[in-house]
N, C-alpha and C positions, 0 to 999 in steps of 0.2 A: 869956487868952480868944482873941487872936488867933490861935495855932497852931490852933485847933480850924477855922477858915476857911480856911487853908492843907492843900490838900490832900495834900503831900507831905507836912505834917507829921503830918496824920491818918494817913494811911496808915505813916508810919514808928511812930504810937505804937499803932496798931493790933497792928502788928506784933510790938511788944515789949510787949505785953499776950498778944498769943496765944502767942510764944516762953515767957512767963514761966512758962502755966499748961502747957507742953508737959513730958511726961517724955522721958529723953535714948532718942535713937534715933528718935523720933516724927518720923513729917513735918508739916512745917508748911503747915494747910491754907491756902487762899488765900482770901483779904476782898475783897472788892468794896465799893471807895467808892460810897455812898449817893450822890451829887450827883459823877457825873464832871464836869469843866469840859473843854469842847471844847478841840483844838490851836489855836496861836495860828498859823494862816494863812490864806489867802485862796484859796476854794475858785472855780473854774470852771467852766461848764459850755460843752462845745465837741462840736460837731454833725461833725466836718470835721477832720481832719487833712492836713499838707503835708510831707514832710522831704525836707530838702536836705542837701546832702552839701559840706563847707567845708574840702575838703584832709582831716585828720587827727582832723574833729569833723564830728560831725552834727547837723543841730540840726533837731526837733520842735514845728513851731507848728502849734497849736491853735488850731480858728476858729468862729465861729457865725454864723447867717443872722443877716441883719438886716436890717428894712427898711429904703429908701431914698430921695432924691428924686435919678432920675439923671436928668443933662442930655446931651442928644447934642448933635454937632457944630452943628447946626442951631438950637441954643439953647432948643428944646422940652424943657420937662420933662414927664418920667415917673417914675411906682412904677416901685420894682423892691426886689429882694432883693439883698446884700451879705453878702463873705462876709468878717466883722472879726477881725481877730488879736485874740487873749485873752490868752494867755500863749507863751514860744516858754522852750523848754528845748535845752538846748547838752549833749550828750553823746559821752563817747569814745565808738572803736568797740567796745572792752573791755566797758564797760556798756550800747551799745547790741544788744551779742547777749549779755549777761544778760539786761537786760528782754527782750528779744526770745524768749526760752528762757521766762520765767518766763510773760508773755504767751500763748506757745502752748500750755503746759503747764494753765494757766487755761483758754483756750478749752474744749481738750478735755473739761476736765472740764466745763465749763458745758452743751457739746452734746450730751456722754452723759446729760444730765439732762434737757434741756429741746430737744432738735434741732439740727438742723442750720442756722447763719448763715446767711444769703443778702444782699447787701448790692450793688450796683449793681459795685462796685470788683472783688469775689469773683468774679462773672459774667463782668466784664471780661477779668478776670486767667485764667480756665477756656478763653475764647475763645480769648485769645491762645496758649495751651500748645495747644490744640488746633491751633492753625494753624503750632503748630512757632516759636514764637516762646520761645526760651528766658530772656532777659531782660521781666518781664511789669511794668513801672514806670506809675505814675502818681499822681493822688489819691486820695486814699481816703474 
């Protein structure tokens, strides 16, 4: 009774239920588990990105607003907003112009459906190539 709660093992007897009833040459169609279980990791959600560049590795941290209580010099505290590391990912430069590729390859498709980005950073970076600035860096 427990294999039937294992979804690996559902899915493999699934399988060899539907191979059994298949005639040879038949493709085998595809089962969708009734109850997927989510990945076992820990999701983020990040408003803000930063990369740095570390010699021979890049590294990508992800950030989100948060509010704050800041103090100035003066010893007055104030609200304000902060921007908190979440997660920071370490990438060659190998994979980071795969994702990079894979990324802009996504965009496109996203804007031919639904328009064109516009984001504070894109603007920036439009400016700067108009002003003949070839290198166009910052945050994003």
């Amino acid at each position: 009774m427990a294999d039937t709660k294992d979804p690996l093992r559902r899915g493999q007897k699934m399988a060899q239920q539907t191979s059994a009833q298949q005639s040879p040459g038949e493709q085998e169609p595809v089962k969708i588990i009734p109850d997927p279980e989510p990945l076992p990791m820990p999701v983020f959600q990040a408003g803000t990105v930063v990369l740095q560049t570390l010699g021979h590795e890049f590294m990508l941290i992800f950030q989100r607003a948060r509010p704050a209580q800041l103090k100035s010099t003066s010893g007055l505290a104030t609200q304000g907003v902060i921007n908190e590391p979440v997660a920071a990912v370490a990438l060659s430069p190998q994979t980071l112009k795969d994702l990079s590729l894979l990324l802009a390859d996504a965009m496109v498709l996203h804007e031919s459906e639904y328009g064109q980005v516009q984001t504070p950073f894109t603007k920036r970076r439009e400016n700067l190539a108009r002003m003949g600035d070839s290198v166009a860096t910052g945050r994003a």
